[in-house]
C-alpha positions, 0 to 999 in steps of 0.5 A, spaced: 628 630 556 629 636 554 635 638 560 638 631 557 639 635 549 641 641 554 647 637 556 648 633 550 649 639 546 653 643 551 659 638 551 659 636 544 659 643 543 665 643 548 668 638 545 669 640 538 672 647 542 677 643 545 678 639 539 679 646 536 685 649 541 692 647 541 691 644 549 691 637 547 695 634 544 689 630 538 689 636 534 682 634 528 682 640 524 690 643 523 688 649 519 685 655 520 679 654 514 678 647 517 677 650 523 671 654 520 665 649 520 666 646 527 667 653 530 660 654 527 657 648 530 660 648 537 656 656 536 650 652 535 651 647 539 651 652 545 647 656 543 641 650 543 643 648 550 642 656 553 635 655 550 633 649 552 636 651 559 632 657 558 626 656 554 624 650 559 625 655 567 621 660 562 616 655 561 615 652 568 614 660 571 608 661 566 604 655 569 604 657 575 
């Protein structure tokens, strides 16, 4: 379960990156302070995921 929000929490948070760039063309947020929160939670988003990536390898070495 926990691999499953990993990988839901990395590509919503690269979503909103890429929301973010100038790449494409579907620009959401066209301004510099609107870029500020959904910086933030992509951070977020990505920091969750390398923890729950992490934290559950870490978890499995202890037990044996």
């Amino acid at each position: 379960m926990s691999q499953l929000l990993s990988w839901m929490n990395m590509m919503a948070g690269l979503i909103l990156f890429f929301s973010m760039s100038g790449i494409s063309s579907w620009v959401m947020f066209s301004t510099p302070q609107a870029k500020i929160f959904p910086f933030m939670l992509g951070i977020l988003l990505l920091g969750n995921a390398a923890y729950l990536a992490l934290g559950r390898g870490e978890f499995l070495s202890r037990r044996a």
